[in-house]
matplotlib code that plots the C-alpha trace (Angstrom):
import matplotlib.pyplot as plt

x = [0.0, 1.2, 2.1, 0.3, 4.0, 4.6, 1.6, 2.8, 6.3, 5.1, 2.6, 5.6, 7.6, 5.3, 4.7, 8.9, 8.5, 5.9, 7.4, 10.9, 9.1, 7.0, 10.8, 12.5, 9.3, 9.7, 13.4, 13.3, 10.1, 12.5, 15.7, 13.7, 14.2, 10.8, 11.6, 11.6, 7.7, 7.1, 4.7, 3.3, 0.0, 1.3, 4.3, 6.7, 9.0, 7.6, 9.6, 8.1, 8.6, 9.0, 7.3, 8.8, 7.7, 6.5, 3.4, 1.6, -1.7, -3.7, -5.3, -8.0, -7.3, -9.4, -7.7, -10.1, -10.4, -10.0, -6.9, -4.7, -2.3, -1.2, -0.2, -1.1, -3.9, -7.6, -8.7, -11.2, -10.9, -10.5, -12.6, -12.4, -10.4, -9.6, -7.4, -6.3, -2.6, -0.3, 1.8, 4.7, 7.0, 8.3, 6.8, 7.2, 5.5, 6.7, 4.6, 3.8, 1.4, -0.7, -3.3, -1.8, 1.5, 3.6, 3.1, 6.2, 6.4, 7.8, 6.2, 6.7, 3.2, 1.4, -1.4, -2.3, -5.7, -7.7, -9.6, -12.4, -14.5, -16.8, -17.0, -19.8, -21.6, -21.4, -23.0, -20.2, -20.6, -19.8, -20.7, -22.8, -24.6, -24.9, -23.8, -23.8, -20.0, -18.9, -15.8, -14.1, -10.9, -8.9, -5.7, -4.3, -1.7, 1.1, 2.4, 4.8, 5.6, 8.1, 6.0, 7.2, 4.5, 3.7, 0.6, -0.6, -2.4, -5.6, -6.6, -10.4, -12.1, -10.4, -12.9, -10.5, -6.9, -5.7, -8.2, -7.9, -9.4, -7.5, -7.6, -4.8, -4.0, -1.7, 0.5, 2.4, 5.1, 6.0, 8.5, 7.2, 9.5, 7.2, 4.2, 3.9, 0.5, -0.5, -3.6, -5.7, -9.0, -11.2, -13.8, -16.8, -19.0, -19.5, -18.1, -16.6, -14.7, -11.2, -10.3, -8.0, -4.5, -4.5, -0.7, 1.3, 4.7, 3.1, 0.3, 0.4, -2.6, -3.7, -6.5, -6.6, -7.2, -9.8, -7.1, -5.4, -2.4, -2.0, 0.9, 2.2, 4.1, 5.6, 6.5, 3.6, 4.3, 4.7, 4.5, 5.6, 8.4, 6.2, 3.3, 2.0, -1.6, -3.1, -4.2, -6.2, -8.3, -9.0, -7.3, -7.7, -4.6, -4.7, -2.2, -0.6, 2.0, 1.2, 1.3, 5.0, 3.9, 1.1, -0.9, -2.8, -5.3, -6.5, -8.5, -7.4, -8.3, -5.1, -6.1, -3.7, -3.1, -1.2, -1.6, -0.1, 1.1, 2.0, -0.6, -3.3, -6.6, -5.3, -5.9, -5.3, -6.8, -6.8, -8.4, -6.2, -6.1, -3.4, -2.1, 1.0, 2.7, 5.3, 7.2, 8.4, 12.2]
y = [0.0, 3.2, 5.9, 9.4, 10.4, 8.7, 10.4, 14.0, 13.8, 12.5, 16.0, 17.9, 16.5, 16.3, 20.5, 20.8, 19.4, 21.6, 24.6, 23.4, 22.7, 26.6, 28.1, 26.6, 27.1, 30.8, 31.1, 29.4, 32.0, 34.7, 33.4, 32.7, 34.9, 36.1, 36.9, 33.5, 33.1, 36.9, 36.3, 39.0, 39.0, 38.8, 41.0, 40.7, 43.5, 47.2, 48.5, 48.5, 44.7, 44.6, 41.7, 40.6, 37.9, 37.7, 39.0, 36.9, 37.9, 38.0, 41.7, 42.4, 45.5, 48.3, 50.2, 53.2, 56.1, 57.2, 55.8, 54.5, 52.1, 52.3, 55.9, 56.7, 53.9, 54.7, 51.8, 52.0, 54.1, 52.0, 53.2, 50.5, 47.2, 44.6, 42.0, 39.3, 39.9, 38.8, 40.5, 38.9, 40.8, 41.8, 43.1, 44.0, 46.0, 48.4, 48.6, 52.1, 50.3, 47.2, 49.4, 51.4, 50.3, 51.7, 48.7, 48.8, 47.1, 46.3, 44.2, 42.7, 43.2, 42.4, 44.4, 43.7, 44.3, 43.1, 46.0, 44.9, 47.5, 46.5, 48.3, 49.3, 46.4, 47.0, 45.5, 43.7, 41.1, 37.5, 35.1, 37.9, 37.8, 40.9, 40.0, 41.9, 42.1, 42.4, 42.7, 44.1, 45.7, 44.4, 45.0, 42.9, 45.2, 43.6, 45.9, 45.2, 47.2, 47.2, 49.2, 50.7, 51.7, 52.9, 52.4, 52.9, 50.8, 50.7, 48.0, 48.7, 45.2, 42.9, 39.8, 37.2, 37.3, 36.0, 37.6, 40.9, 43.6, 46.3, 49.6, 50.5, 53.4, 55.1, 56.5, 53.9, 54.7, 52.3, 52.0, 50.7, 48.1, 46.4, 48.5, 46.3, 45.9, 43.7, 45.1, 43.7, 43.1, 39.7, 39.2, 38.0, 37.0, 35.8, 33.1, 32.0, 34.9, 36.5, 39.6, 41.5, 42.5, 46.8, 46.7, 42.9, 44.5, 46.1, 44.4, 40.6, 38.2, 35.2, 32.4, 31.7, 34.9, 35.9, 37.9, 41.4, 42.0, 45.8, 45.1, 42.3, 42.8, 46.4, 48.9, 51.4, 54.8, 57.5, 55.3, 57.1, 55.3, 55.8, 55.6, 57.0, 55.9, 55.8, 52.3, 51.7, 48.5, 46.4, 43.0, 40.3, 39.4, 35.8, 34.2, 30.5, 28.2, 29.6, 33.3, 32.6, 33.7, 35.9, 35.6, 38.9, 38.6, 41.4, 43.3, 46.8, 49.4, 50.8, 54.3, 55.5, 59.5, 59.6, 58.4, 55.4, 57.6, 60.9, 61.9, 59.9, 59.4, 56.5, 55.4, 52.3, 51.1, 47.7, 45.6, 43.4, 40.4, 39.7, 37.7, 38.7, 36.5, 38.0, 36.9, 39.2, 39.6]
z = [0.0, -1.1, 2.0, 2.2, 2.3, -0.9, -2.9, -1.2, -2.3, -6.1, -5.8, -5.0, -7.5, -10.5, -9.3, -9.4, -13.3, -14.4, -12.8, -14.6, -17.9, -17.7, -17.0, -19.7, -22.5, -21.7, -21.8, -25.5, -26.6, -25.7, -27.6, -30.8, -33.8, -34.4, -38.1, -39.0, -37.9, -39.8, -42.9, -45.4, -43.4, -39.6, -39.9, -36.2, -37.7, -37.0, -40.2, -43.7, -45.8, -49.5, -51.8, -55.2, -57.3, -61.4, -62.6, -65.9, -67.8, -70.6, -72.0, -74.2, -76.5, -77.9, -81.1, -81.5, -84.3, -88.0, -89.7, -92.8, -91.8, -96.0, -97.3, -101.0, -101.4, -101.8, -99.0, -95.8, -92.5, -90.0, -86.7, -84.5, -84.1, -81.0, -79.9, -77.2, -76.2, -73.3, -70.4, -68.4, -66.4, -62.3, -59.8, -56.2, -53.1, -50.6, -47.9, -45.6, -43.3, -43.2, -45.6, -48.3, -50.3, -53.5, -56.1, -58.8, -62.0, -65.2, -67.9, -72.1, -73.3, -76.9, -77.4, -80.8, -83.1, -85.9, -87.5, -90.3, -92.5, -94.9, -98.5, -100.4, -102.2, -106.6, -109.1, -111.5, -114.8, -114.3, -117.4, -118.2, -115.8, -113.4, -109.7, -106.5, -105.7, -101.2, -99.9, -96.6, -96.1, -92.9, -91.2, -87.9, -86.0, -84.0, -80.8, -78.4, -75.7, -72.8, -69.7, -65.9, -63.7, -60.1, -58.7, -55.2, -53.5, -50.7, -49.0, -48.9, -47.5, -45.3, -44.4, -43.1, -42.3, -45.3, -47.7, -48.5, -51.4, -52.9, -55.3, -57.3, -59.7, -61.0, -64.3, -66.9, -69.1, -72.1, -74.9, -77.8, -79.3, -82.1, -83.9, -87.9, -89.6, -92.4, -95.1, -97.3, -99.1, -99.2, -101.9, -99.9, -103.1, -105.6, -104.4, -107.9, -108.9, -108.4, -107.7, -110.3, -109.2, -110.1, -109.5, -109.2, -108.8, -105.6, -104.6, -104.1, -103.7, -101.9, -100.9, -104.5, -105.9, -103.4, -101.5, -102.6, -100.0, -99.8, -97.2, -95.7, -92.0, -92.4, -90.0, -88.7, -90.7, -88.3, -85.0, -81.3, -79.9, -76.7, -74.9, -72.1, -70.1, -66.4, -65.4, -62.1, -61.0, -58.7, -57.2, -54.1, -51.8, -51.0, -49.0, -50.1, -48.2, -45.1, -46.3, -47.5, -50.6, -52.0, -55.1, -56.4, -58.6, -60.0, -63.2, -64.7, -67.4, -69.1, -70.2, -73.5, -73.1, -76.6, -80.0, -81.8, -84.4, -84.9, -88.1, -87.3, -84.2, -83.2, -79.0, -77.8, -74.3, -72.8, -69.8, -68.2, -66.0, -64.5, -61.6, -59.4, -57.2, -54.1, -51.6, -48.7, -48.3]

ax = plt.figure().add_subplot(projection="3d")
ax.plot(x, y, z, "-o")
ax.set_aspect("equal")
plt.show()
């Protein structure tokens, strides 16, 4: 049979180990670095973080106004045109408080266009036989552009720790370091006739006669070298890997404040989705 004595002194000692154990626990909690448990959304350190990481997306572009992309030829004004591009590029974050940050970036972007405009329907002799003749002029513009931009950035809705919703705007400056364009005219009907070549050491043709090529990839005539445009939008902040690393999601309007050339009304604007990913350093 086990002794009062016995169970006292097994009290006492068991109250000896915890008290040992609760010393020890709090001398390690004070020796630990507490960098190493920092994250982008439970910052330790009082001074400001910076995020890096890549940013990818895909753009939908608005070509707008009255243009030639050929000089000398009688063809269609252009008004309107639109495209599907692409964006890659770096992008980082430099935070003044847990709210409002300066977002940095620089980007490759295609922002190209396909611009189509019908001409008048005639009246033309085939066998004979009097047909109504349709055709449509079109162009498809390559652009490529190298882009910095600054945007700042408010955190305006914050439901859960590691969901956030932001604002951002701000001005973008880009080098243009591709602007080409390809024209021509398709004979829509009849469907059995060719169209007739005005000038072959010029002009070529194509899709068995159906196509006259008025140019085939040459540079834009009179293109700015830059560009310059506001962009705001909006994006979510969501946290991955235990908020090592964020992911930004995100839709903006790019605005174009100058023309794509120098002689002609000729804006370019874009919506883009993009995604950024950081990491804090």
């Amino acid at each position: 049979m086990i002794s009062h004595r016995c169970i006292r002194l097994t009290i006492s000692s068991f109250m000896y180990l915890l008290a040992a154990i609760c010393v020890v626990q709090t001398a390690t909690a004070q020796t630990i670095d507490p960098t190493k448990f920092s994250d982008p959304i439970h910052p330790i350190q009082a001074k400001p973080r910076m995020l890096i990481g890549p940013r990818l997306g895909i753009n939908r572009d608005y070509h707008s106004g009255g243009f030639h992309t050929i000089e000398g030829l009688d063809c269609s004004t252009f008004t309107s045109g639109s495209g599907w591009g692409y964006l890659f590029g770096l992008t980082a974050e430099f935070s003044g408080d847990r709210s409002w940050s300066i977002v940095p970036a620089v980007t490759y972007e295609s922002r190209p266009g396909n611009f189509r405009q019908s001409l008048p329907d005639v009246m033309v002799l085939l066998n004979e036989v009097a047909v109504n003749q349709s055709a449509v002029d079109e162009s498809d513009i390559s652009y490529q552009i190298f882009s910095a931009e600054a945007l700042f950035k408010q955190e305006v809705w914050a439901p859960a720790e590691a969901f956030r919703m932001s604002v951002a705007a701000g001005p973008v400056a880009s080098y243009v370091v591709g602007a080409r364009s390809s024209q021509y005219e398709d004979l829509i009907q009849p469907e059995n006739a060719r169209l007739i070549n005005p000038d072959p050491a010029r002009f070529g043709v194509g899709n068995n006669g159906r196509r006259l090529i008025y140019a085939a990839d040459v540079d834009i005539p009179g293109r700015h070298a830059w560009r310059l445009s506001l962009k705001a939008g909006m994006q979510f902040e969501v946290g991955l890997f235990h908020n090592q690393i964020m992911m930004y999601p995100g839709v903006f309007y790019d605005y174009g404040l100058t023309d794509v050339t120098g002689s002609e009304n000729w804006r370019l604007n874009s919506i883009l989705f993009q995604v950024d990913f950081r990491r804090a350093f």
